[in-house]
N, C-alpha and C positions, 0 to 999 in steps of 0.2 A: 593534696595540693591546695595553698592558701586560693583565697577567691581571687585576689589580684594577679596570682600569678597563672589562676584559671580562665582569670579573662583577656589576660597577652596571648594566653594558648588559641581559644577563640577565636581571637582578633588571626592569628597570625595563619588559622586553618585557612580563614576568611577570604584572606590575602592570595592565597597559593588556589584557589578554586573562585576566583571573582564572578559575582552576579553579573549575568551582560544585563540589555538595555530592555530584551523579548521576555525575562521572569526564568529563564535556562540560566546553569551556570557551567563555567568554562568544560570544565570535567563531562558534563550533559555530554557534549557534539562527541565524544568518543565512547558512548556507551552504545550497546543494541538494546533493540525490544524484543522483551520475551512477553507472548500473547500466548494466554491461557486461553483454551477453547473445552465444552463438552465433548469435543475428538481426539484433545492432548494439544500439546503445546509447539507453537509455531515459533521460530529466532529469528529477525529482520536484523539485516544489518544495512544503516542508512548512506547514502553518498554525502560526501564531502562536496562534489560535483554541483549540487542542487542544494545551496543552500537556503535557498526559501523554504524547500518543501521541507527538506531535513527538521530546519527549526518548529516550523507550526505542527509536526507529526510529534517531536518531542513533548513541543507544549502539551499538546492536548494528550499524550500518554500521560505524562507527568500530572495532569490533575483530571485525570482518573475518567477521562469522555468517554474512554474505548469501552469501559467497563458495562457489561452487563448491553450492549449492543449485539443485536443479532448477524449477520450473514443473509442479508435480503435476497440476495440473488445469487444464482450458483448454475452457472453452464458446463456441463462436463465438456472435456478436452476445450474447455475457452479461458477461464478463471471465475475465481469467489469473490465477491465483493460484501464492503460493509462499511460503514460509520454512517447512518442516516439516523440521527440522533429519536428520534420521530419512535425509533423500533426499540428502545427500551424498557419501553413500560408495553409496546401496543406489542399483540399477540399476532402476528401474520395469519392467522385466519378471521383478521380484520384486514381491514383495507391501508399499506402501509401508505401514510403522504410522503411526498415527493420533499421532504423537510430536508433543508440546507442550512449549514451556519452561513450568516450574515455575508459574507466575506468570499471570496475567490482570491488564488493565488496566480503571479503570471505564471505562463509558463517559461520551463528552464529546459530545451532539448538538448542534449548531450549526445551526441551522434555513440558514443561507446559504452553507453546504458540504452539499451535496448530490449525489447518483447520476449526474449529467452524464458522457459518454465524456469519460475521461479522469482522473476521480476516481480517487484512492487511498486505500482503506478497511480497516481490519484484522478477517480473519475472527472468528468468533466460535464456541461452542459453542452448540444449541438452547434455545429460551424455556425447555422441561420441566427441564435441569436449571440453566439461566441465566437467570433471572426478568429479572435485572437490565441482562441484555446487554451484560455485561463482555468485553472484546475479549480475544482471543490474544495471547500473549506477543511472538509473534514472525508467526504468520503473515496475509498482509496479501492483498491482490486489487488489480487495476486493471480497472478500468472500460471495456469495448469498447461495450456495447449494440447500441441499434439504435434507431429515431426510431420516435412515436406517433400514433395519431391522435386528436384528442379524445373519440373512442367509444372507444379504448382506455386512455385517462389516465381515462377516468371507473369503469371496468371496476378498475383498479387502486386506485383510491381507494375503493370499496367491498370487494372482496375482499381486498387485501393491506393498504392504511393504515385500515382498522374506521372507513371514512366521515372519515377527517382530508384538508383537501382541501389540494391541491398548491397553492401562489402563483401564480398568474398568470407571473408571466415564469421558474418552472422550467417549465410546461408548454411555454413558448414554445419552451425548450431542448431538451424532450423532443421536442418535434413537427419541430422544422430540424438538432438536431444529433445528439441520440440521448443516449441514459442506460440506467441500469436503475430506474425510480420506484420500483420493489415494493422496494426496499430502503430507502427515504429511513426515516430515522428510526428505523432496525431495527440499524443496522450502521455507526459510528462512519468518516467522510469526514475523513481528516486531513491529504490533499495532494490534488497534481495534478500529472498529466503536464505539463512547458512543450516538451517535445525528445522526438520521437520515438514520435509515436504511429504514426505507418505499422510500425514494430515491433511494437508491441505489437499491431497487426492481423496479421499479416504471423504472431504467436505463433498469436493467437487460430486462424487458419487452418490451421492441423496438423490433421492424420487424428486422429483419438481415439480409444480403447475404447467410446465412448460413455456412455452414466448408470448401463447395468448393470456395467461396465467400470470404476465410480471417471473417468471425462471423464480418462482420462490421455495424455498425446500417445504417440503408436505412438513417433515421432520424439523422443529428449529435448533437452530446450530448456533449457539449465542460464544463471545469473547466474554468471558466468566472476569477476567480481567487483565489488563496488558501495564506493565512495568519497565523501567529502566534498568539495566545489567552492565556487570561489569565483561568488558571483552576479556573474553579467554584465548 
C-alpha cells in the first residue's frame, strides 16, 4: 500500500473509533475487562447505567494501574477487594497505607444494579466524612456473599436500608443465589462478573489476618494484570 494511501487508511480507522474527551476511545465503552489473577482469570462486564464509574474503571485498566496490585482484603461469604495503589510494590506483611488516588467519583445508584454475587462495586470512604457517598478513585470490590432467608432480608432492611424495602425479585436473588443486601444503595454497583467466579471464590477462600488484622490474605493474591477485550 503507497504511504498516502496508508495514511487515508489511518485517518479513516481514526474516524470510525473516535477519541472521546476522558483518553477512551468510542470502541473502549463496549469492551469487558479481563483481570488476570495468581487464582486465574476474572471477566467484568461494565454498565452502560454508571457512566462515570464505567469510564474511570476503563481508564485506569487501559494504562495498566490494575497491574501487579494486590487483593488487600478478602472476607469470605462478603467480597475481594482491591486497587490501593500503595500495595504494588509493598508486601502485606508490611503495613498497607490507607493510599487513595487523588480524586473521588459521585456516586451513580441504579436501583437494578445491585449486591447480587457477582457484582462489582467501588469502595468508598464512611457517611461521617462522605455524606454523599462518593466512590474511590480507584479502589473497587467483587461481590462473594452468601444467600438469605426472608427473616434475614427483613432483619437487613430495618437495620442497614433505615426500613427501605428490597424488590421482590432482588430478594428472590438474595435467598437462591447470594448477595451482600446491606450494601444495596450504600455503595455504587457498576459491573458484573460474566467469567470466573469460582475465582473469585476460590480468593475469597484464603486464610486472613482477620477484622483485627485489616481481613488481609496471609497468602498474597496480586492482579498480575487486567486488559480490555473484545465482547464475545
Amino acid at each position: 500500500m503507497k504511504p498516502t494511501l496508508l495514511a487515508a487508511f489511518v485517518v479513516l480507522l481514526a474516524s470510525c473509533n473516535p477519541k472521546l474527551t476522558n483518553g477512551l476511545r468510542k470502541n473502549d465503552l463496549k469492551k469487558d475487562v479481563s483481570m488476570v489473577t495468581d487464582h486465574g482469570t476474572i471477566v467484568l462486564r461494565l454498565s452502560d447505567s454508571t457512566p462515570g464509574h464505567r469510564d474511570n474503571f476503563l481508564k485506569l485498566v487501559k494504562t495498566k494501574f490494575y497491574d501487579s496490585i494486590l487483593f488487600h482484603r478478602v472476607i469470605q461469604g462478603f467480597m475481594i477487594q482491591a486497587g490501593n495503589p500503595s500495595t504494588r510494590t509493598v508486601s502485606l506483611a508490611a503495613n498497607v497505607k490507607k493510599e487513595e488516588n487523588s480524586y473521588t467519583i459521585p456516586a451513580e445508584f441504579v436501583p437494578s444494579l445491585f449486591h447480587r454475587k457477582g457484582a462489582v462495586a467501588m469502595a468508598r470512604t464512611g457517611d461521617d466524612v462522605n455524606p454523599l457517598k462518593a466512590s474511590s478513585g480507584s479502589q473497587f470490590y467483587i461481590v462473594q456473599g452468601k444467600t438469605f432467608t426472608d427473616m434475614q432480608l427483613d432483619s437487613v432492611e430495618r437495620a442497614r436500608l433505615k426500613g427501605n424495602k428490597l424488590p421482590l425479585q432482588h430478594r428472590e436473588v438474595y435467598k437462591n443465589i447470594g448477595g451482600t443486601p446491606q450494601l444495596d444503595m450504600n455503595y455504587t454497583v457498576f459491573g458484573t462478573v460474566i467469567k470466573g467466579m469460582a475465582v473469585v471464590d476460590s480468593i475469597a477462600a484464603e486464610p486472613t489476618s482477620g477484622q483485627t488484622g485489616g481481613d488481609k490474605p496471609l497468602k498474597e493474591v496480586r492482579i498480575l494484570k487486567a486488559f480490555l477485550v473484545k465482547r464475545k
